[in-house]
Each structure stands twice: as structure tokens, then as C-alpha cells.
N, C-alpha and C positions, 0 to 999 in steps of 0.2 A: 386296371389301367391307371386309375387315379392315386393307387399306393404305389405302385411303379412310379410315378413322375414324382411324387413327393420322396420317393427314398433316393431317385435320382438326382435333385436338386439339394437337397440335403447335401450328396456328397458331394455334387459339381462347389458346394458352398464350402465345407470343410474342406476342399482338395485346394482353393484359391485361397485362402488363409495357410494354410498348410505352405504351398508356392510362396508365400508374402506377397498375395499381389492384394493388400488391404488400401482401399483410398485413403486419400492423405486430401481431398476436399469436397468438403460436404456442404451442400445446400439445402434446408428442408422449408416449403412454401408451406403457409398454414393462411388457406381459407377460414376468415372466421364467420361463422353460422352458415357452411358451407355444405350441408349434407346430402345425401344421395340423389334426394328430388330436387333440388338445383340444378344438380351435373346433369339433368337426365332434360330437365326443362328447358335449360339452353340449349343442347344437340337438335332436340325435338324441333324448338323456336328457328334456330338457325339453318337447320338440315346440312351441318356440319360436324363432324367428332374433335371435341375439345383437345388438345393436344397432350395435355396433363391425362386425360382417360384414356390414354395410349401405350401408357408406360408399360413392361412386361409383367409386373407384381403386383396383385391388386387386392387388396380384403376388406371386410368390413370391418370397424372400429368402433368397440363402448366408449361412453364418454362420461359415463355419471363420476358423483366426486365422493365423498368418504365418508359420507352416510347414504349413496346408495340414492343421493337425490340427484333428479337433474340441475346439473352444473352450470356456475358461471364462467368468464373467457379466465376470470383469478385462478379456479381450482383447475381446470383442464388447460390453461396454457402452464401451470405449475408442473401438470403430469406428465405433458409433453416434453418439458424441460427439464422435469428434475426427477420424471419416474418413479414418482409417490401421490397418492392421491393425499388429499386435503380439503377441507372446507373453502366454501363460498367467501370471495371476499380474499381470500391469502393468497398471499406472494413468495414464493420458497421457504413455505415454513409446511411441515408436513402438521395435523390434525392437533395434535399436541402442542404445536409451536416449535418445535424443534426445526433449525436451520437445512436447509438443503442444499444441494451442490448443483448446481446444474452441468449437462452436457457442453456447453459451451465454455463453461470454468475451467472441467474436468480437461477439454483439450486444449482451453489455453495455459494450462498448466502442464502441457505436454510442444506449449512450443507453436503451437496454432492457432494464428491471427482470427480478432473474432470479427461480426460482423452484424449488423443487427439494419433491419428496414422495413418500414411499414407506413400502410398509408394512414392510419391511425394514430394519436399522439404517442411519441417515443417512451412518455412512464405510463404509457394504460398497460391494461392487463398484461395481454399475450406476451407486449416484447418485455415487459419487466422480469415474469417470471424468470426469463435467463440472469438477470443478475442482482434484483430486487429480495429484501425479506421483511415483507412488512404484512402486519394484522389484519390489513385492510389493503384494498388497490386504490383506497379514498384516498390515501396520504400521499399527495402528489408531491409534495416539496421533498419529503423524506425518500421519497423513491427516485426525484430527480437526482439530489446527492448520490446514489449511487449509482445511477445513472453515469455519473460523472468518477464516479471514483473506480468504477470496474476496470479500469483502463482498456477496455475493446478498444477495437482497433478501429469499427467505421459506423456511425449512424448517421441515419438518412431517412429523413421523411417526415410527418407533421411535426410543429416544435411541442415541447412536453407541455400535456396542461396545464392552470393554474390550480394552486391551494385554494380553498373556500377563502382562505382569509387574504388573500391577493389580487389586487389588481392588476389585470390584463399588461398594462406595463410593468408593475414592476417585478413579476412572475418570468417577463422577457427578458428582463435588464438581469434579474438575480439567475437565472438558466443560464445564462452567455459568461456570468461573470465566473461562477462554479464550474462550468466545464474548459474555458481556460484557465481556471485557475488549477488545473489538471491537466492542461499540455494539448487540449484540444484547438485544434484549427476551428473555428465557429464558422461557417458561411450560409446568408439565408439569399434571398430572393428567389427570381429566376432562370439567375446563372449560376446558381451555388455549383452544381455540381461542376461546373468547369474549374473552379478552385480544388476539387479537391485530388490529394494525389497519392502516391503509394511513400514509403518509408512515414507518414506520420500520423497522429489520431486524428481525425476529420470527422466531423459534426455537420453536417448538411440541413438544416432545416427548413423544411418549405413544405407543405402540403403536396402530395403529389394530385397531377391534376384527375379533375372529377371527367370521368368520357358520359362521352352518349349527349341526348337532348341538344345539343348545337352549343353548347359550351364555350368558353375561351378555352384554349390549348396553349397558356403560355407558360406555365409552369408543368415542368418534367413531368415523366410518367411513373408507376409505379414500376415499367422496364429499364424506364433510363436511371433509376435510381437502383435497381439491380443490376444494370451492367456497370453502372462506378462502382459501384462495392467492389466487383467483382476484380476488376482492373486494381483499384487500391489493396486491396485484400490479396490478390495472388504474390506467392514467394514459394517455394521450393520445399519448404516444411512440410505446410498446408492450412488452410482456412474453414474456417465453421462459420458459416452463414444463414441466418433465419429474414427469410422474407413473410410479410404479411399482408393480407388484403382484407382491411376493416369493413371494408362499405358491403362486402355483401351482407355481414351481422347487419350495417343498418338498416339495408334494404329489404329485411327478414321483419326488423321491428316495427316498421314502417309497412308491412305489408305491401311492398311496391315489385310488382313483379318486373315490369319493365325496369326500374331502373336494377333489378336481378341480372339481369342480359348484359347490360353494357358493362357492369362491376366484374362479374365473370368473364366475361370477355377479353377484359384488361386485365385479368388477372391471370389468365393463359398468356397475355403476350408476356409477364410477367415472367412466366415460368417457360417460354420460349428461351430465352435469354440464358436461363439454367440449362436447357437442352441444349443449345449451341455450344455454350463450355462444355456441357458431359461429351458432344459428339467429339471437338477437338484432343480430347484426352478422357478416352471411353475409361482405360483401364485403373485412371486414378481420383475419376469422380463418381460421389454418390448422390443422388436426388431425390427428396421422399417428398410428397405431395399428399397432404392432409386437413384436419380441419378439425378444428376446438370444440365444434358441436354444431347442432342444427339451430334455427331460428326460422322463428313463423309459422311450425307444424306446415309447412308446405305439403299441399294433400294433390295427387296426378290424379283426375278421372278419364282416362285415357286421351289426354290432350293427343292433336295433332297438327302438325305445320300450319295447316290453314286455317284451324282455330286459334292459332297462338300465333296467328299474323296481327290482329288484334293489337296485340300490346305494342307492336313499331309504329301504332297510329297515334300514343300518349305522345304530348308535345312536354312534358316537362315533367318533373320527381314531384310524388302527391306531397311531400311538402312546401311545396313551391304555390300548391295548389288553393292553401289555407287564407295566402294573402290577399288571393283573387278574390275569392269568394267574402271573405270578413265585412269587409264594406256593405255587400248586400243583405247579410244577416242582421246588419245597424239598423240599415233598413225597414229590412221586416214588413216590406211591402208584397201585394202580389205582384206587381210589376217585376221586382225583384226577385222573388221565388221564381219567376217566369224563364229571367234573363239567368239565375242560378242552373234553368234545366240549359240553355242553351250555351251556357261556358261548359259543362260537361260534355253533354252531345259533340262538341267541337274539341275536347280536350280530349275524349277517349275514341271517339267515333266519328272521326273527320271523313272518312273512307265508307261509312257503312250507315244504315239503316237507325233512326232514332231509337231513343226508351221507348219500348211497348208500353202500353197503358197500363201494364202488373207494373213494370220497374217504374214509369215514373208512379205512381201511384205512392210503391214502397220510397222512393226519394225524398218525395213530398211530405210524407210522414215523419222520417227524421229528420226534416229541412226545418219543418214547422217544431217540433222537440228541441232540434237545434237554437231556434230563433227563442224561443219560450227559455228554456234555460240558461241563456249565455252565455252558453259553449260547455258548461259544467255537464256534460252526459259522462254519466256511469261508461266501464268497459274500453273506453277510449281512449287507454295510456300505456305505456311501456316505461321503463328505467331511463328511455331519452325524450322524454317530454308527453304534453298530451296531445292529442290528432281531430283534426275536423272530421267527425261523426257524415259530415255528407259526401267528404272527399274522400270516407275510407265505403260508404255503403256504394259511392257510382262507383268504384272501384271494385267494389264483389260482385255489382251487376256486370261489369266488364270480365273479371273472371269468370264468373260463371260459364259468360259466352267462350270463355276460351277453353273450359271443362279445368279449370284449375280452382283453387281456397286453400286460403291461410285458415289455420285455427287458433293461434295466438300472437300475440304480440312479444310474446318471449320466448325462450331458448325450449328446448323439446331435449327428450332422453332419446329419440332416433339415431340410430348409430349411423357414422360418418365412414368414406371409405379413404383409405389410407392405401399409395401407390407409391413405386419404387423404379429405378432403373440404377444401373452402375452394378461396380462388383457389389457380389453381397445381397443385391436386390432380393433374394429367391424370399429369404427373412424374412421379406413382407404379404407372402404370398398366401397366408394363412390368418384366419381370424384370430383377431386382437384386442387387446386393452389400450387404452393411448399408454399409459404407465411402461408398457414395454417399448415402447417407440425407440425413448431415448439410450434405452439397454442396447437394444440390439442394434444402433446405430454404435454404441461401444464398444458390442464385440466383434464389429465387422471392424471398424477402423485399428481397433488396439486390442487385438487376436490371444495375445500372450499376460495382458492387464485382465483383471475380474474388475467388475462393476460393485464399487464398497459404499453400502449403506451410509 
């Protein structure tokens, strides 16, 4: 039965190539640190099915980088873009240093508008690999230049960060000045994207906004800034468009499972947007739905809904969490430690039953460690800063209850799964390397082109 359906789909795939019915616009969403126990934890948490876990092609995907280690978002957003593995740190350059091409080059050099969005800064990792080639993904200036010089057709979403050696202004002033001085439209606020339009390059810059925890909503969404791409980018050729959703990587490093829900969440309406274009023109859109790698060893002990109600009781992201609590730790009084169990209890367990006499017991422990050192505790850092030691332990007492744990605060070799719909989809319906992503999104689109090293 199951070599019946793969030599079936096989040919269903060589018979539409064959017809030329190859798509002429591709969209591919890349959760980053989005892996399997995410996708499974929010359905669980929701008791809803993700709309991206719906698609017909679905497989699992390695993600290590080129020595076989687990990878940063530099070497796996490089593989996904440019279909060669590479070290940590590089940006279209394969192991060696040698330049790479990315899939997005490859069909803008076939006539197809590009398109780049993320809610991430525009020269991190992921979005650079498509048109960046630098030693490192530290050299923000350098990577902003080309940034600017790619001549793509439309980015959208956080503005590019600064060099170490620049200040926040004038990091702004020189990004604005090098991408019009390249023919781009620049527009930031909250209404950037009403400025921008099709026939010219447009530069959106704004943060898309953060959901969940009762937030402002006035700046765009990670959707609304997919549907202008989409609208500026459509023409009759066809478009390559990469969308990105940073925050669940940070939500991974951060160990914050609730704000996991809201990030992913907004990251399907995201990929909604792509689903509505593929429905209005099934036969000439392709949509691949994937992820850079995992974060936070996220570990399932068989959660369920009503243990993982839990986490809609958090009133804010545990980095929010540090500044509550910092003041009491000056302190260092028991009044203090007292009123530290009672900002927890209310911040994770508004709804439910206090710390038992084990958890606050273990709270109090590294409360008083906490106070004693400084905030200088071992174990409590990742590559985006370090973490209050008591906001991250009432947070594993909170997991716990909900049968979930992090194991690290960085990226994991757990393989990610990678989904498909559109012609051509079937391609993705079998286990993979990310490295093939961008291949086979080549030979579905340009059927009668090979894929050159």
C-alpha cells in the first residue's frame, strides 16, 4: 500500500511537470526554533489543528550544519536557502567560504520578483542567508549593504540591527540612507505598509506586532505584512517569497511556553494569508511550511488540554517578569522573599491552587542563591542575554504541572517537520535534509533548468 502511493505520487508529480503546470509563485514560511513539540503543544494547548499542519505533504527534516553539529539560524537558514550545509555563524558561504546562490537569486534571475519578511531584524540570520555572504551573521552593516544591494523586490518587518560599533541612531539614519540610495521606497511607523505598492522596491520597516499577554496592537502583524508583500510582489511571471516568525526561537530561549502559543499562533495566521493566495490560484502556487531547527529541547510528557490550560493563566512573557521581581531581590528581605512567592502565585496561578510546600520550598532556595549572588547564577543564559534564575525555576514548577520541560536554552539537533501544498507538493512527502528544500522547490518550479552547484 505505502509503495503503491509513493510510486503513485511520484508519477502524479512527473505527469504535472511533464503538462507544465510548474508554479510560477512560491512562498516558503520558516518557523524559527519551531520543531515538532511546538506544533504538537499548541493543538494540545488549543484543542484546535494548526492550519500549516494541514497541508497534504508532511515529513520530518535534519537540520545539523557541516560538521554534523547542532546548528545555528546562520548555517540552517544558509541550507534552506542556498542548499549546502555550512558552519555556524555563515551566511551564503558554503564550509570552505566559497559563495553560494540562493533559491531566491536563482529565480530572480529567471524574472521572479523577490520578497523577503520577518518578524526578526531584516539582516539576522534566516532572511539574510537569501542574499547575504558574510563569515559571520555578526557583521550587521556588511550584511545590511547587501541587504540593499540585492535589489529584491519587497522587505518588510523589523528594521536591520545595529553594528557593535553604531549607535542605535545612526545605524537608522545609515540603513535608510543605503537602501534609498538603491531605489528603495523606505517607510517605517504604523502605517508603513499603506505606503507600499507594486511596480517599485519598498522597504517596510516596523516591528511586527508582539500578540498574546494584552499587548498594544498598533503596529501590523506578521499577516498584514504577508499580505502587502504579496499584493506588491504579484505580476504574471511569478514571485519568491520567504516569510519568517523569529519569536518562537525566542520563546524557545527564554523557556517561555506560553508566550510559544501566542507566537505560533500568529504565525498560522501568517501562513493563512499564503493559504488564501494558494486557494485563489491552486494551480500556480507553491507553499512550503518549515523551520530552521528546534529550541529549548522542548520535552511532551504527555500533556493534556487541561494541564496545558495552565499556561493562559501567565499574565505576561517571563522576561517581563525580571523587572518585577529585581527590586525585591535589592532587598533581600523576608518580607520580600514573601511578597516574591506571592508575584508568582498570581503571575502563573491566578486560577489555581498555591506552591505546595516542595515547590515553594525549591523557590526559596534559588530565591535566596539568587539574592546571595547578584543575579550572577551559573546555567542561566542563552546567546540573547541572561535570565532571572527564580522566574525561570516558578516557571518549571508551572511546567511541570502542565507535564511539559525545557532542556536547554539553546537550539537542539531534533529534527523539524517540513509541509507542502501546491503542485509539486508530493516532493515533500518524504523524509529530508533541509539542504534539499531549496533543490526541490527548483525542480518543481524550473522542470527543464538542473540545480548548478
Amino acid at each position: 500500500m505505502t509503495k503503491t502511493f509513493f510510486i503513485f505520487t511520484a508519477l502524479l508529480f512527473f505527469l504535472c511537470t511533464w503538462l507544465g503546470a510548474a508554479p510560477k509563485y512560491v512562498i516558503v514560511f520558516i518557523g524559527d526554533g519551531f520543531g515538532q513539540n511546538q506544533r504538537e503543544l499548541v493543538e494540545t494547548a488549543t484543542g484546535e489543528k494548526l492550519k500549516l499542519n494541514a497541508l497534504p505533504s508532511r515529513a520530518p527534516t535534519t537540520t545539523f550544519n557541516a560538521l554534523n553539529e547542532t546548528t545555528d539560524s546562520a548555517a540552517s537558514g544558509t541550507a534552506i536557502a542556498c542548499g549546502q550545509k555550512t558552519l555556524n555563524k555563515c551566511l551564503g558561504l558554503d564550509k570552505d567560504g566559497k559563495a553560494l546562490k540562493s533559491i531566491a537569486v536563482r529565480l530572480q534571475e529567471r524574472g521572479f520578483k523577490i520578497g523577503i519578511v520577518t518578524s526578526s531584524p531584516l539582516n539576522d540570520a534566516t532572511p539574510a542567508a537569501y542574499y547575504a555572504h558574510q563569515k559571520s551573521r555578526n557583521f550587521k552593516r556588511a550584511i545590511t549593504e547587501e541587504m540593499a544591494a540585492s535589489n529584491f523586490d519587497f522587505f518588510g518587518g523589523q528594521p536591520p540591527s545595529k553594528d557593535k560599533k553604531e549607535s542605535s541612531r545612526d545605524a537608522e539614519r545609515l540603513t535608510r540612507e543605503i537602501l534609498e540610495k538603491n531605489d528603495y521606497h523606505v517607510f517605517e511607523g504604523d502605517d508603513c505598509l499603506e505606503h507600499c505598492k507594486p511596480g517599485q522596491k519598498n522597504a517596510a520597516l516596523r516591528t511586527p506586532r508582539h500578540p498574546g499577554f494584552n499587548l498594544p496592537a498598533d503596529s501590523p502583524s506578521l499577516a498584514d505584512f504577508t499580505r502587502s508583500a504579496i499584493a506588491c510582489l504579484d505580476n504574471e511571471t511569478g514571485f519568491f517569497l520567504m516569510v519568517e516568525k523569529g519569536d518562537i526561537d525566542y520563546s524557545g530561549h527564554q523557556n517561555d511556553a506560553a508566550k510559544l502559543i501566542h507566537e505560533v499562533l500568529d504565525f498560522d495566521e501568517a501562513v493563512m494569508v499564503g493559504l488564501a493566495f494558494q486557494k485563489q490560484r491552486p494551480q500556480d502556487t507553491l507553499i512550503i511550511v518549515t523551520a530552521d531547527h528546534e529550541t529549548g529541547g522542548l520535552m511532551l510528557d504527555n500533556p493534556t488540554r487541561e494541564t496545558l490550560t495552565r499556561l493562559f493563566a501567565q499574565k505576561t512573557p517571563l522576561t517581563a517578569m525580571k523587572k518585577e521581581i529585581s527590586p525585591l531581590a535589592k532587598q533581600g528581605t523576608p518580607e520580600a522573599r514573601a511578597q516574591m512567592l506571592a508575584f508568582f502565585e498570581d503571575s502563573f496561578f491566578s486560577c489555581e491552587a498555591p506552591f505546595s510546600d516542595e515547590e515553594k520550598a525549591r523557590l526559596e532556595k534559588v530565591w535566596d542563591d539568587y539574592v546571595a549572588h547578584k543575579e550572577n547564577l551559573p546555567g542561566y543564559e542563552s546567546m540573547y542575554g541572561k535570565y532571572a534564575a527564580p522566574v525561570i525555576e516558578a516557571a518549571r514548577i508551572r511546567d511541570a504541572r502542565c507535564r511539559i520541560r525545557y532542556t536547554t536554552f539553546g537550539h537542539s539537533k531534533a529534527p523539524v517537520w517540513t509541509s507542502a501544498i501546491g503542485p509539486g507538493h508530493e516532493a515533500f512527502s518524504l523524509p529530508m535534509d533541509n539542504t534539499q528544500i531549496p533543490k526541490k522547490i527548483w525542480k518543481i518550479v524550473m522542470p527543464n533548468s538542473a540545480w548548478a552547484e
